[in-house]
N, C-alpha and C positions, 0 to 999 in steps of 0.2 A: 504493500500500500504506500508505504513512505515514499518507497521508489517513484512509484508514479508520480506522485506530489511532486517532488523534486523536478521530474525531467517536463512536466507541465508550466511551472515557474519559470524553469530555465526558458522554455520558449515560450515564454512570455502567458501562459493559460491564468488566469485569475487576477492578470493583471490590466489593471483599469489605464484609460488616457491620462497625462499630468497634469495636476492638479495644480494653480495656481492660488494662494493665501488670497484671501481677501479683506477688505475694511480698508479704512483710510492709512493704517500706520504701513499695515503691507504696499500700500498703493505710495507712498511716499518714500519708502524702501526701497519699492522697484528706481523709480526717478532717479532716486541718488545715486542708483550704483549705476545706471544708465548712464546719466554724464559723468563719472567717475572713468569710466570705461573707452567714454568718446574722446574725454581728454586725452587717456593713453595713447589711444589712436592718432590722434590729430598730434602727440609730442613724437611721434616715429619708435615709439619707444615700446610697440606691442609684442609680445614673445610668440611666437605661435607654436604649436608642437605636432612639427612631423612624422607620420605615424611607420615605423619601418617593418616591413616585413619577412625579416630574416634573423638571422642570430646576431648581437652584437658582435663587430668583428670590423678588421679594416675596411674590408669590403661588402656594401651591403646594398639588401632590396628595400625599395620605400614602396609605401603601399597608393597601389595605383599606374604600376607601372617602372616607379625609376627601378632599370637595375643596373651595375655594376658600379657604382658611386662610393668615391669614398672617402671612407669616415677617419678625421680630423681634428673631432671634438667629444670622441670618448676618455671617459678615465678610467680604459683601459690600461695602462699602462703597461703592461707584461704581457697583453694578448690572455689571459687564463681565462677570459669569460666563457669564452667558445672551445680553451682546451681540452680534449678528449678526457684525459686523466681528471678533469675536475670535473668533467661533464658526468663519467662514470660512477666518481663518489658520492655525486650528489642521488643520482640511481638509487645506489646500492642503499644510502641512508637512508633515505624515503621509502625504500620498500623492506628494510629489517626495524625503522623506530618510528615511520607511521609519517602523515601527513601537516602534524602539529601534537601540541599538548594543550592546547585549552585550560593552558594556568599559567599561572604566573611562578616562579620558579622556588620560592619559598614554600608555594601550598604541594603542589604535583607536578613541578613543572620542571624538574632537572634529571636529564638522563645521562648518560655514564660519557655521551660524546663530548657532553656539552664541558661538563669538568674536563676533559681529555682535551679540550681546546684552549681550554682554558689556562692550561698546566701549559699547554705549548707555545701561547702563545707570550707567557711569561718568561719561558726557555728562550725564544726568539730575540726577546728583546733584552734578556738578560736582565730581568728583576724578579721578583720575589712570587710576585702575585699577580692574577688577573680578573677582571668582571665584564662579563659578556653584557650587552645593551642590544635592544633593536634597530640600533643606529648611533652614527656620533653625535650626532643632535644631540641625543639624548642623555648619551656620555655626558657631552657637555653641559647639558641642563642638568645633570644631576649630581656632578662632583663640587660647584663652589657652593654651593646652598649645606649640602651633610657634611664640608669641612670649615667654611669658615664662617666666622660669628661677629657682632659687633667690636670685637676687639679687636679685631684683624683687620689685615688692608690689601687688596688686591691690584696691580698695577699690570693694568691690559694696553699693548700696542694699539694704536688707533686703527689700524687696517683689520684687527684678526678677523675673523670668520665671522657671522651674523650668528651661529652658532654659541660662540663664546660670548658673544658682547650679552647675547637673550640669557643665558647660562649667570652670565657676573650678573645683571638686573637681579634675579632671582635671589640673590645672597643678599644677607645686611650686612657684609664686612664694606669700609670704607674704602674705597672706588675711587682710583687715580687710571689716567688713561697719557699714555705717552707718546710723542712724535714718533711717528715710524720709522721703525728703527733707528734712531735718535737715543745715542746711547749718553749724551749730554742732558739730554732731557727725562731721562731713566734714572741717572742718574740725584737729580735734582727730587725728582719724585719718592727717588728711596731716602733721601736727607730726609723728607718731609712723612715719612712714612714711618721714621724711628718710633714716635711716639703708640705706634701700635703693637700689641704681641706679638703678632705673627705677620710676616711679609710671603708674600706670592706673587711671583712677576710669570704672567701668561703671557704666551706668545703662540704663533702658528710657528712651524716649523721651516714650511715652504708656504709661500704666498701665493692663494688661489687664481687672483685676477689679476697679481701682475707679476708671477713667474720669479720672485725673488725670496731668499734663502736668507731667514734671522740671523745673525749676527752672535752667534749662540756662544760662542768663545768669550764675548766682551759680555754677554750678557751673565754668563755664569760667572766672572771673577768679579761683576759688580756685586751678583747675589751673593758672593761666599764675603766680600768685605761688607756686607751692609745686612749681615749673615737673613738670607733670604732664600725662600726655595722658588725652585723653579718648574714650570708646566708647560708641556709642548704639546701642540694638536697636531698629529701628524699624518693624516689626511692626504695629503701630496707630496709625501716622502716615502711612507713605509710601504717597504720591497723592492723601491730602485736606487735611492739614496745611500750612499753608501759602499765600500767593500761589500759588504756581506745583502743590502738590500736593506739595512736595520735602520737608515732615517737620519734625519738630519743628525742628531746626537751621535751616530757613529762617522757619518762624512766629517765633521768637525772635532771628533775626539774629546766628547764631553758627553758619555756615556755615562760616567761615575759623577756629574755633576747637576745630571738633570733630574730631578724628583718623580716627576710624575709623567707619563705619556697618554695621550688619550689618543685614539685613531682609529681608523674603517675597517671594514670587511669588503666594501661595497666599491670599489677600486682598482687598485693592485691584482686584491686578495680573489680575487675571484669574480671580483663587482657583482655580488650578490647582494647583500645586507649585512647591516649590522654593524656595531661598530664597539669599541671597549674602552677600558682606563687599565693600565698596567703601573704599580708600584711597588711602594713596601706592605708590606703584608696587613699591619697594623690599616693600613686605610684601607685596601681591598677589604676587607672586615667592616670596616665601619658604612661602606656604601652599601651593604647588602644589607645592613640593619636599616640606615636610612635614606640611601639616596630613591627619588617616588620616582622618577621614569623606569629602572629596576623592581621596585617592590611592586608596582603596577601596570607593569606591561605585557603581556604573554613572552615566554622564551621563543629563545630564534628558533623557524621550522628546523626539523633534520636534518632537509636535503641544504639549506644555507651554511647548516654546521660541516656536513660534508665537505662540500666545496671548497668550504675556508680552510678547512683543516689540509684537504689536498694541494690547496696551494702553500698554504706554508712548508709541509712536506716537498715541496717541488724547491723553494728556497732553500730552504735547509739544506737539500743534498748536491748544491751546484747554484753559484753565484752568477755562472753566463749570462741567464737570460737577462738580471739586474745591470751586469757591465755592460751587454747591448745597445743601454740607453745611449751613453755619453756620445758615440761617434753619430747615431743618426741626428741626435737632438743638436749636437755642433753641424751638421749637414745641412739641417735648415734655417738656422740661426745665421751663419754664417751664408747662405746663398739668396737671403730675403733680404738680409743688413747692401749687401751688395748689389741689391734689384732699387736700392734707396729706401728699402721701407724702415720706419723703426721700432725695432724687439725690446720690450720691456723684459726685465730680469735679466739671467744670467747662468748659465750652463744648466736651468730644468727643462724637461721637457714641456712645462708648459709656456706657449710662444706667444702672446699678446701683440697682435697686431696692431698699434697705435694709430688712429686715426682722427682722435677729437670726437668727429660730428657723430648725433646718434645716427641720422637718417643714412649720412654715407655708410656706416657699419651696416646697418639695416640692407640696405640697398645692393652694397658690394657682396654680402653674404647670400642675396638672392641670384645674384651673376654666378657667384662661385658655383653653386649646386646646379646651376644649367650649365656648367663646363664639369659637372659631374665631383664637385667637391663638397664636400658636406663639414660647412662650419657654422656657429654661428655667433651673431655681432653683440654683444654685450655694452648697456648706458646704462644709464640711470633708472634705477634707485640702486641698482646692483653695484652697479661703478659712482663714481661722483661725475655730476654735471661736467661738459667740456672734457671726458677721457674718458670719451667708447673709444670699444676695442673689437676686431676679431681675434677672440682663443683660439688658439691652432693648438692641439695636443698631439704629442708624438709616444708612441706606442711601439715597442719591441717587433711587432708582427708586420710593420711598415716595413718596405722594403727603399732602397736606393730611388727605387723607376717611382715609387711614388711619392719621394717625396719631391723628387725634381720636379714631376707632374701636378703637383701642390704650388711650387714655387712656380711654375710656366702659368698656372691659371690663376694667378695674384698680381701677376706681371700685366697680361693681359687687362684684369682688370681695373688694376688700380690705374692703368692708363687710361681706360675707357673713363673713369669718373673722375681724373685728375688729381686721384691722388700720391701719384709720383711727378716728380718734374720731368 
C-alpha cells in the first residue's frame, strides 16, 4: 500500500495546483520581493543557474543540449567527484549502512564509518581530534558560539568567508575585524585585545574570491607574542595545498602553530558534503556537547561518508595528484597575465578574472559558454561594488589542450567587449 502512495506523489497523484497566500500582508509581500528582484535584474547582477546534465567533471553536458563544454568553475579541484574509486565507495556504503539515519548523531545517528572518518581525518591533518558537520557552514556556525564567551575577543580578516563572518555574529565574545591581511593592522587589534581572556585570530586559509593565501607565518608569530590562538577555514586548501595536500598550514610550515582547522568535504574531498572542525581533543568534546548545527542536524548520508573517506585514502597513499596543481595553475596564470588580462592572487588555482564592471563579467561569461567555456562572472553582494570578476578554477583532470582553449576563448572575448587593449 505504502508503495503505491509513494510512487502516486512522486508523479504528482494527490497533488493539487499552487496555491498562492492570500490577504493584504501576503499581497504586499509578493510586491516587495517583486521589485526586490527587478532591481537585481536591472543592476546586471542576477545569478542564474544552469542546469547540467552529466557528472561533475571537466567536461560536461548542460541540459538542453550543450554538450562537450567545459567546466572552469568547479571546486573540483583533484577531479575525485567523478573518480571511479570514490564513485564505488560511495556504492558500496549506501548499500551495507543504508540511505540515511534519520537522527541526529547523539540520539541514533553515528555508525562505525562515521567515527572511522573521523579518526582519519584527524590522522590527515595531524591533530588530535575530529567533528563531522553537514557542511562548513555549519562548522563554522557552530565553533565561535560553544567556544567563546563574553570575555573573549575574536579578530576576523575582513575578507573571510560569509560563513565565518554569520558564525562570529552568532558568539558574544568581542568582535574586532582587521584589514586584509594587514598584519599592521592585526597587529594593533591584538594590542587592543589584551584586555580580554582569550584571543582568537580567524582567518581563511586560501581566499575564495580572490585566489590569495593568508599570510599565516606572520600571523602565527603575532599570535604566539600576543599569546593568541589561531583558526583557519580551509575550504580552498585542503588536498592540494601543500607537500602532502594538508593546507595552507603545511605549505607554510605552521602546522604546530595553528589551533584549530575547520574545512569541507564538498570540494577537494570528493565534493560531496559536509564539512568538519579538526583540533585538540578537549574542544572536539566540547562541540558535541554544545555546538547546535551538530547536536541538531541529521548525520552525513553513508554514501557522503564513503566518498570522503575514499578520497582521503587516495591522498594519503600518493601526493601526485595534489602536486598536479602547481604547473597547470602557473599555465594559466601565466598565459592570461600575458593575453593583458589581470589574475588576482597568486600560485592557487583559483584565477579571478579582474574586470570591475558587473555587466561586463555578466556578459563576457555568457560569450564564454557559447565558445563552449563554462564560467561564471561574480559582483556584488558577493564581491564588493566596482571588482567583479570571472573565477576561473583549475582542476587536476584539466588537461594542457584545455587550458590553452580557456585562454584562446578569453582572448577572443575580452576583445570583443574591450576589455583588453
Amino acid at each position: 500500500m505504502w508503495r503505491g502512495v509513494a510512487v502516486r506523489l512522486l508523479r504528482g497523484g494527490g497533488a493539487g495546483t499552487p496555491r498562492a497566500a492570500s490577504g493584504v500582508a501576503a499581497a504586499e509581500l509578493r510586491r516587495r520581493l517583486e521589485n526586490e528582484l527587478e532591481g537585481i535584474r536591472g543592476a546586471g547582477t542576477w545569478k542564474s543557474e544552469r542546469v547540467i546534465a552529466s557528472r561533475q567533471g571537466p567536461h560536461l553536458r548542460l541540459a538542453g543540449g550543450g554538450a562537450g563544454i567545459l567546466n572552469f568553475c568547479a571546486n573540483n579541484y583533484l577531479g575525485l567527484s567523478s573518480h571511479p574509486e570514490v564513485i564505488r565507495a560511495a556504492v558500496e556504503a549506501l548499500e551495507k549502512f543504508g540511505a540515511g539515519l534519520s537522527s541526529v548523531r547523539f540520539i541514533c545517528g553515528t555508525q562505525s564509518i562515521h567515527k572511522d572518518l573521523e579518526e582519519k581525518i584527524a590522522r590527515f591533518h595531524q591533530r588530535e581530534d575530529a567533528i563531522l558537520y553537514a557542511s562548513c557552514f555549519d562548522a563554522n556556525a557552530g565553533i565561535f558560539e560553544a567556544l567563546l564567551t563574553p570575555e573573549d575577543a575574536v579578530l576576523s580578516d575582513e575578507l573571510n568567508h560569509a560563513s565565518i563572518i554569520d558564525g562570529i555574529r552568532l558568539c558574544k565574545a568581542n568582535k574586532y575585524r582587521y584589514k586584509h591581511m594587514d598584519m599592521q593592522d592585526l597587529e594593533a587589534k591584538l594590542q587592543d585585545a589584551q584586555k580580554h581572556r582569550l584571543r582568537l585570530v580567524a582567518t581563511d586559509g586560501a581566499f575564495s574570491m580572490d585566489g590569495d593565501i593568508a599570510p599565516l607565518r606572520e600571523i602565527c608569530q603575532l599570535a604566539q607574542k600576543y599569546d593568541a590562538l589561531v583558526f583557519i577555514d580551509e575550504c580552498h586548501a585542503t588536498g592540494f595545498l601543500g607537500p602532502n595536500g594538508r593546507g595552507t598550514d603545511e605549505l607554510l610550515g605552521v602546522m604546530d602553530k595553528v589551533t584549530i582547522i575547520n574545512s569541507t568535504l564538498g570540494k577537494a574531498l570528493g565534493g560531496a558534503a559536509g564539512g568538519y572542525t579538526t583540533g585538540p581533543k578537549p574542544l572536539i568534546d566540547l562541540l558535541r556537547q554544545r555546538s547546535r548545527p551538530y547536536l541538531f542536524s541529521n548525520s552525513l548520508p553513508p554514501a557522503v561518508v564513503g566518498c570522503a573517506s575514499k578520497a582521503l585514502d587516495l591522498l594519503m597513499e600518493s601526493n601526485a595528484i595534489a602536486q598536479s596543481m602547481a604547473a597547470k595553475t602557473q599555465r594559466f596564470r601565466s598565459k592570461m597575465m600575458a593575453a593583458g588580462f589581470t589574475i588576482s592572487g597568486k600560485d592557487h588555482p583559483i584565477c579571478p578574472v579582474m574586470l570591475g564592471d558587473a555587466r561586463l563579467a555578466a556578459v563576457m561569461a555568457e560569450d564564454m559558454l557559447n565558445r563552449g567555456i563554462y564560467v561564471i562572472g561574480f559582483s556584488y553582494p558577493v564581491v564588493p561594488k566596482g571588482k567583479a570578476r570571472i573565477r576561473v578554477q583549475i582542476s587536476a583532470v584539466h588537461s594542457d589542450e584545455d587550458i590553452d582553449r580557456c585562454v584562446e576563448a578569453f582572448t577572443e572575448v575580452g576583445r570583443k567587449h574591450r576589455a583588453l587593449p
